[in-house]
N, C-alpha and C positions, 0 to 999 in steps of 0.2 A: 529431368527426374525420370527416371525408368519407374512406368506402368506396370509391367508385369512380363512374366514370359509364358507364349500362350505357345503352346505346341499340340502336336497331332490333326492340326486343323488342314485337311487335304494334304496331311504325311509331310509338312513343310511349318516351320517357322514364320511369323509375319512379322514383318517391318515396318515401325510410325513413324517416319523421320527419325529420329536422334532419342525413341523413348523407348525402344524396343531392342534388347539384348539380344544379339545372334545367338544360336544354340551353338554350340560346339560338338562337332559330329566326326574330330580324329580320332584316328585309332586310338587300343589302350598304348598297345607301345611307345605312341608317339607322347601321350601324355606324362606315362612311366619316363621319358625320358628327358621332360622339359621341368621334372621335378621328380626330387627322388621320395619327398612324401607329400602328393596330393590332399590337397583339404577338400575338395570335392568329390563324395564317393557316387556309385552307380545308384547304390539301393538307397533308397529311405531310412533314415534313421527310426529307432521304435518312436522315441520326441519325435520326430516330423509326422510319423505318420500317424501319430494319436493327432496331429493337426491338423487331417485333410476333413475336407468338409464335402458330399456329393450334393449335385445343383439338380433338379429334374424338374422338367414341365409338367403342371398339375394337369391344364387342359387337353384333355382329348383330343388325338390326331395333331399335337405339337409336339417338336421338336425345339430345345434350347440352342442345339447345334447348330440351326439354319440361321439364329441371327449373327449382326454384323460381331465378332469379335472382340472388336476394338473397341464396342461400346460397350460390351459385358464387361470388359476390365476396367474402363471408365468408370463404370457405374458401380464395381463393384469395391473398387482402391476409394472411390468417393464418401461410398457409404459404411465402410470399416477398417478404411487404413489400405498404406500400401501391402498388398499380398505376396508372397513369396515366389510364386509358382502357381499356375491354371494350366491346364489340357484336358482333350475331349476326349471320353471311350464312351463309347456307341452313344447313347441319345442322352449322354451326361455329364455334365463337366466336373473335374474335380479340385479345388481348392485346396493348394496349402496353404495355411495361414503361418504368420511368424510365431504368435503366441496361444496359450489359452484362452486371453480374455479378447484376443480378433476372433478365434473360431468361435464361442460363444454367439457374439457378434453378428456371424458369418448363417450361425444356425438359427437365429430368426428371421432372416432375408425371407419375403413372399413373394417379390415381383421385381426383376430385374427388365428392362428394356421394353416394360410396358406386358411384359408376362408372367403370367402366374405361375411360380414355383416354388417346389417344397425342399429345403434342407437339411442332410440330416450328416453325423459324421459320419469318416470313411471306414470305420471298421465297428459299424453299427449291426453287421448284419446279422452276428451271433446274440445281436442285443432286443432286436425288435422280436416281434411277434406280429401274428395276423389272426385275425376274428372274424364275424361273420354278422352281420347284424339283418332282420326280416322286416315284411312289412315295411319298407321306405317310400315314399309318394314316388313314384316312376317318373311324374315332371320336373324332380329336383334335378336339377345337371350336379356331375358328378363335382365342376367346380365349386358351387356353393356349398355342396355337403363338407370339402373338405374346409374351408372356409369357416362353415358352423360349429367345426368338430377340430381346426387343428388346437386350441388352446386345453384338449383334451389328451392331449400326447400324442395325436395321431399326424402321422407324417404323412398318407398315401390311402384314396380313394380309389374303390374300381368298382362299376357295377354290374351284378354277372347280368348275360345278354343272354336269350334262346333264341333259336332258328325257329320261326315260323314260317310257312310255305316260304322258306327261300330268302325269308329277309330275318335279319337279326333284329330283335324288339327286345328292350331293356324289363328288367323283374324287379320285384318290390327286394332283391336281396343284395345287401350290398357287402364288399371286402374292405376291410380296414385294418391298416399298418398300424402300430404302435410304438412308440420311441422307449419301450420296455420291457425287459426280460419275461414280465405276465401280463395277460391281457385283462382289462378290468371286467369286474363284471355288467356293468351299462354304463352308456353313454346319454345324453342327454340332447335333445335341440327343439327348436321349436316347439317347447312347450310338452314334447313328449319324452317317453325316457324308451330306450329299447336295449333288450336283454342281449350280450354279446357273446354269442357260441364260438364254439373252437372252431377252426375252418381245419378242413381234410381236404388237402389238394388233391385233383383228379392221380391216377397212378400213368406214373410214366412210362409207355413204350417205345422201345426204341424202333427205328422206321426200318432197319437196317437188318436185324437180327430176328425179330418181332417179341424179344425176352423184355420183361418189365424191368424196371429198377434203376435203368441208364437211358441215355440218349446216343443217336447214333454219334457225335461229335467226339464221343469217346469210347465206342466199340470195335472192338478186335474180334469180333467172330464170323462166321460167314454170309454171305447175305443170303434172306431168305424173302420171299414173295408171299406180300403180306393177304393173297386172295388165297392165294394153292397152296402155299408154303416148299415150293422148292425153290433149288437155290439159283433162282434170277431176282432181276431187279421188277416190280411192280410193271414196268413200262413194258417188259419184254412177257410179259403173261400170254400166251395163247386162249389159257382156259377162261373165260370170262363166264360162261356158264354153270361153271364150276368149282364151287368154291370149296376151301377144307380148310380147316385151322390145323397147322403141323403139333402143336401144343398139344392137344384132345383126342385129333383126328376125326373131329366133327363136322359136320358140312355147312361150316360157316366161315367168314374169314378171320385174321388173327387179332380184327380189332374190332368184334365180337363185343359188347360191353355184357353178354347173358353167359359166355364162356366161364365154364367151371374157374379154370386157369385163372382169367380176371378177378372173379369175387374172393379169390384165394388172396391175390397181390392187393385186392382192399383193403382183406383181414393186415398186409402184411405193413400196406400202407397206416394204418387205424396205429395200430403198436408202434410206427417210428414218430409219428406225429406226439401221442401219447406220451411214452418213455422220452422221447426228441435224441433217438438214437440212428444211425444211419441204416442204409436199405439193408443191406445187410446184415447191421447188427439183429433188425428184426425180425429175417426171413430167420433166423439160428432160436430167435426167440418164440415165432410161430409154431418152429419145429417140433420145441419143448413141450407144447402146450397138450394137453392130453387131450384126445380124440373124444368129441361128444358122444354119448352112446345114445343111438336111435332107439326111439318106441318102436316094440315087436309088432308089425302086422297081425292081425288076427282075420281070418274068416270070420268071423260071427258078426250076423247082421246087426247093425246098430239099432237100438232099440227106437218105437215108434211113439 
């Protein structure tokens, strides 16, 4: 009985004796040729891919990726049927399931191969939400919070961390996913309830350009040095004494968090989170926004 077909695992197909299906890696032409209408397409069907299911490790500092394979598929054909289809992108595997009621299934799975993990489906992402909750005991590990909290709709635990002299120490605030277009307004565990704020992600610079909004991964514009702001790479800086944000042209560098520039790409950040419109659409909406008008200075002493 064929297991499953696991690919992307070290850019190679794996082989169990006689339960594992070779991938097929000829060209299109050769297959155009061995049938003149293929039943096997490249892309996903919209049906298939409402059936993928993402697998991720709940626990801090794991990885799903690093176990045995062959047990993942064991364990997971065991526990809802044979699957369709599995492979891995970056630290999470993805599940096609045959039907709706295996991906169901598929989406209460907590612990495969002796590991903690959370499932959610694959084109979830437009669907979840994130929130912010205060006050959390610091010794809870972030695995039992999510433990306490998944039959709450929450898929995904993180606790922000500060840098203290040099070492990261965890804070009473914690981030929480939700398997829903709104986020509730509390949550509930041990006996206490705590109120769930909107999270406002830090604002993104890119490393590359040092303009907000993107990541260097997909910037086209020139590179700029994020201490001087000309156009070298950080590494190649002479001036180390001297620094200037090209932005402002203040004598700070470009990643500055007191920088005019920055608390502008807040404001701009606050409005996409907000509205949940993209960087752009709210830099155009920033734009619109009328200019606050400042209290006139006056000389006159304040009164005693």
């Amino acid at each position: 009985m064929r297991v499953g077909v696991f690919s992307g695992w070290g850019g190679e197909s794996l082989d169990h004796r006689d339960d594992w299906r070779k991938i097929d890696r000829s060209s299109k032409k050769r297959r155009r040729a061995a049938s003149s209408s293929p039943t096997v397409t490249q892309n996903p069907t919209k049906e298939e891919t409402n059936y993928m299911v993402t697998v991720k490790a709940t626990e801090e500092g794991k990885n799903i990726c690093s176990l045995n394979p062959v047990k993942i598929v064991e364990e997971i054909n065991k526990t809802i049927g044979e699957i369709k289809k599995i492979k891995k992108v970056n630290a999470t595997i993805i599940i096609t399931c045959t039907n709706k009621e295996q991906m169901t299934k598929a989406l209460k799975i907590t612990e495969l191969v002796k590991l903690h993990v959370t499932c959610v489906t694959y084109q979830t992402k437009s669907k979840t939400c994130k929130g912010v909750i205060h006050n959390v005991d610091i010794t809870i590990p972030e695995e039992d919070l999510f433990h306490l909290l998944k039959d709450q709709q929450v898929c995904y635990v993180k606790r922000f961390r500060k840098r203290t002299n040099g070492t990261l120490a965890p804070t009473p605030s914690v981030l929480l996913s939700f398997n829903n277009e709104s986020k509730p307004t509390k949550v509930n565990f041990l006996y206490e309830s705590y109120t769930v704020d909107t999270y406002n992600p830090p604002v993104v610079r890119c490393h590359k350009c040092q303009l907000f909004g993107h990541v260097q991964k997909y910037c086209k514009k020139e590179i700029r040095c994020v201490r001087c702001g000309e156009k070298h790479a950080f590494e190649q800086c002479q001036k180390k004494e001297e620094p200037k944000c090209f932005r402002c042209n203040q004598n700070h560098s470009a990643a500055y968090k007191g920088c005019t520039f920055y608390k502008t790409a807040q404001s701009i950040q606050t409005i996409k989170i907000k509205k949940q419109l993209t960087y752009a659409q709210a830099t155009q909406e920033f734009k619109r926004q009328p200019i606050p008008i400042q209290p006139r200075q006056t000389n006159n002493p304040s009164p005693k």
